[in-house]
C-alpha positions in Angstrom: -134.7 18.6 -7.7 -132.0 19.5 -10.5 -129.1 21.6 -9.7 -130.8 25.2 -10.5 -133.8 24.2 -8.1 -130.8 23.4 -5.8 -129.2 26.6 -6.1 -132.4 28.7 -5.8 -132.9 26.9 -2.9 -130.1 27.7 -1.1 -130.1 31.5 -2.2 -133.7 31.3 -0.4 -132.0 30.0 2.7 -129.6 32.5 2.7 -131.3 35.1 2.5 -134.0 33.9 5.7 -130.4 33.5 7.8 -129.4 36.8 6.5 -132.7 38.0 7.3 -133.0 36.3 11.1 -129.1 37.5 11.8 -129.9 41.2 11.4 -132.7 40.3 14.2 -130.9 38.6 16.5 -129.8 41.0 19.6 -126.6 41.9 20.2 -126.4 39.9 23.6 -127.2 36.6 22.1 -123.8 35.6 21.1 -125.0 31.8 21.3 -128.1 32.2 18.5 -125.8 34.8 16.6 -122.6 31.4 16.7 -125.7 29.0 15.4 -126.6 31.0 12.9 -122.9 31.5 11.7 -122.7 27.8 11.3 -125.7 27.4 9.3 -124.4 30.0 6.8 -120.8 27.7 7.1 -122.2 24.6 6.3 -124.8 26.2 3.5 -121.4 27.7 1.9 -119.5 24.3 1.8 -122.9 22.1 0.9 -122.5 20.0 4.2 -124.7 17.5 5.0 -124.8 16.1 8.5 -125.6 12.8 9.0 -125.7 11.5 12.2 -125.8 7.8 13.5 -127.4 7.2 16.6 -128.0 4.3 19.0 -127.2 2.7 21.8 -123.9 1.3 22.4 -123.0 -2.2 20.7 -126.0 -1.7 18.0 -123.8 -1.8 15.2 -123.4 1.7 14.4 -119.7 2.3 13.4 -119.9 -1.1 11.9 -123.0 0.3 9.6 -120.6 3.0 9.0 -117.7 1.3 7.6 -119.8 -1.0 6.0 -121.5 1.8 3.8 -118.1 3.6 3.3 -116.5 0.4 1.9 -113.5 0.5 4.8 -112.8 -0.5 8.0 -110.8 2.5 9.1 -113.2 3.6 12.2 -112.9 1.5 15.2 -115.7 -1.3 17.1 -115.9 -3.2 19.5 -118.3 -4.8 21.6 -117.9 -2.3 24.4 -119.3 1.2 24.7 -116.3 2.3 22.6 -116.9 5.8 20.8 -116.2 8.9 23.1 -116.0 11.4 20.2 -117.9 12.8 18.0 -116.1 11.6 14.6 -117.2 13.3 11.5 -116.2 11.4 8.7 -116.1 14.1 4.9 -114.7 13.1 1.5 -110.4 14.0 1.3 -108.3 13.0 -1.6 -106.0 11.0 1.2 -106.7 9.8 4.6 -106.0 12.0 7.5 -107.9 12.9 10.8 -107.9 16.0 12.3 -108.6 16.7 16.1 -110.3 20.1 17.4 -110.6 20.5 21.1 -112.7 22.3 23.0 -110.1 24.5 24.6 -107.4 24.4 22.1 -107.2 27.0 18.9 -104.9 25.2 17.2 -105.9 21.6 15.6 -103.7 18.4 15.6 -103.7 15.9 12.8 -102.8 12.1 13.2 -102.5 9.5 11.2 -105.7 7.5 10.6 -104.2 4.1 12.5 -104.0 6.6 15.6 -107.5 7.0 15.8 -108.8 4.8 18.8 -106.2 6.5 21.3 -108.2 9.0 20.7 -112.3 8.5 20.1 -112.5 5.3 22.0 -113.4 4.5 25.7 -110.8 2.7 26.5 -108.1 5.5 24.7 -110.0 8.3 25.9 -112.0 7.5 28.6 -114.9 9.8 28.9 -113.2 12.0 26.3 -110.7 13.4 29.2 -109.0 14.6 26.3 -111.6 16.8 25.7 -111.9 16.5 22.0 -114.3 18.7 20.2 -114.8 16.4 17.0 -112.5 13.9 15.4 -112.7 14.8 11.6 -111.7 12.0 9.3 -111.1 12.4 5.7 -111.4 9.3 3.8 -111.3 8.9 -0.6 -114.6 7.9 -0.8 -116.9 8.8 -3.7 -120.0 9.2 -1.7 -118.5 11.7 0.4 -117.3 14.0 -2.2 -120.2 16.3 -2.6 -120.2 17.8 1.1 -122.0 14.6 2.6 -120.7 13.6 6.3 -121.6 10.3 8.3 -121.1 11.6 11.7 -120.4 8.6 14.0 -122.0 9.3 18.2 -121.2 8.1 21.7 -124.3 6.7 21.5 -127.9 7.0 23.7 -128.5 6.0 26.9 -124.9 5.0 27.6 -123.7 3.5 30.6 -121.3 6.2 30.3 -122.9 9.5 31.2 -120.8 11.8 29.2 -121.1 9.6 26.1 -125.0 10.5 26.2 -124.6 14.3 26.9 -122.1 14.5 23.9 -124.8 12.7 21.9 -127.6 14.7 22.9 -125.8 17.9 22.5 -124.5 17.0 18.6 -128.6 16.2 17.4 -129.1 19.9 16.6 -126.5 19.6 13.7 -128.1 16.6 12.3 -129.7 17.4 8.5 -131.0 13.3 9.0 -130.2 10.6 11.5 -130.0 7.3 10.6 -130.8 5.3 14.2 -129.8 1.7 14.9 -131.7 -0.3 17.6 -133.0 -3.8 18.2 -136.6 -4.9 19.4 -135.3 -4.6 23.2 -134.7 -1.2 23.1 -138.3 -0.4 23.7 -137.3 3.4 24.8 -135.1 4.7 22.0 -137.0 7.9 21.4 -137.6 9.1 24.5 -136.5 11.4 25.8 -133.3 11.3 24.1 -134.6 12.8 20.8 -137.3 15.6 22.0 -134.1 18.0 21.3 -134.1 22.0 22.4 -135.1 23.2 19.4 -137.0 20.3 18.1 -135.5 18.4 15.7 -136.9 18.8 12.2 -135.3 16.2 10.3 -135.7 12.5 8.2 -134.3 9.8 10.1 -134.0 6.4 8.7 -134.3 3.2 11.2 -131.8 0.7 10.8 -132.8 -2.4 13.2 -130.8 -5.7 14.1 -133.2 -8.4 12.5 -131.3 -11.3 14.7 -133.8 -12.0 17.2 -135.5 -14.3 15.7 -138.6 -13.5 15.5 -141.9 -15.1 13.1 -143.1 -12.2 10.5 -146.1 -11.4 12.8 -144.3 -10.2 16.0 -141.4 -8.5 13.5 -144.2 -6.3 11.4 -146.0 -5.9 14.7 -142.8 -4.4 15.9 -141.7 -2.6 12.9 -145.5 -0.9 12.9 -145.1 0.6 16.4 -141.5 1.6 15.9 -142.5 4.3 13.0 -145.5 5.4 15.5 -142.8 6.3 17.9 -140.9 7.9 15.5 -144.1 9.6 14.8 -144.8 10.7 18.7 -141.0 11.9 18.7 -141.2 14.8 16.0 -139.9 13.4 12.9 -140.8 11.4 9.8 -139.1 7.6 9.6 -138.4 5.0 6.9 -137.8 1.7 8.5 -134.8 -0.8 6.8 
């Protein structure tokens, strides 16, 4: 698609949420906020996407990895708490929107695990809405966002609700597992409204296993993806 196609394209989309807004009743403030959103993130070309997993798969670490820094936090712990978007800036800076604040706070980038991690903020008693980071890098500049999770099927509770409720924002996911995690998809990813979205499967290839039993793995891991509602491309 070249860049008129592009821009048809989102005139088309416009015009369907333009469409849906003038038939959305005056009592559904929540489908009315969506909708506002869409039109938000259509405006500014944003891209979500979303890294998923279970905790200690590697996903912040996948992150950084792609982005060429190691400004966002691991550990071998369940250690995001926060939703961290991370978007292109032309200096580094994070800025923190809470739930229940109007006002946001910036801090300097080497602040950031008092504030996204378990162990700085504890299921996010701070009750931080996102954690935006802004980081020089090229691949961000046009509108694309990594958005880093809690994680899935936490041993934190709170970690997996914050999750689950983020996946309707996702434009793709990119999830990270292993062969023992043998119930990834389910239920965690049969979202309300269903997701309609690419994901890409990033799995931890240190188990050790001979060629058979991986393809034989990698084969039913794109059926589940299958079962769950959205196409998959394994790596």
């Amino acid at each position: 698609m070249d860049l008129r196609e592009y821009e048809q394209s989102k005139f088309a989309i416009a015009e369907i949420l333009r469409s849906a807004s003038a038939c959305v009743p005056e009592r559904e403030d929540g489908l009315r906020v969506r909708l506002q959103n869409l039109f938000a993130r259509l405006a500014e070309d944003r891209f979500n996407l979303v890294v998923l997993g279970r905790f200690n798969r590697g996903k912040t670490s996948l992150m950084n990895a792609i982005l060429r820094t190691d400004r966002l936090p691991t550990g071998i712990v369940p250690l995001t708490s926060v939703i961290t978007t991370v978007g292109y800036g032309s200096k580094e800076r994070v800025v923190l929107k809470y739930d229940s604040r109007i006002l946001d706070h910036e801090i300097p980038i080497e602040a950031l695990p008092q504030h996204i991690t378990q162990q700085g903020n504890p299921g996010n008693v701070q009750r931080i809405k996102t954690a935006e980071v802004q980081l020089p890098a090229e691949i961000l500049r046009r509108g694309f966002y990594f958005v880093d999770t809690p994680g899935l099927g936490s041993v934190i509770v709170e970690n997996t609700f914050t999750t689950e409720a983020f996946l309707p924002e996702a434009d793709a996911l990119i999830l990270v597992t292993s062969t023992t995690l043998a119930d990834l998809f389910t239920p965690h990813l049969r979202a309300d409204p269903p997701l309609a979205v690419r994901a890409a499967l990033r799995w931890q290839s240190s188990d050790n296993l001979d060629d058979g039993v991986t393809h034989g793995w990698q084969a039913w891991l794109r059926r589940r993806s299958v079962d769950s509602f959205f196409p998959a491309s394994l790596f």
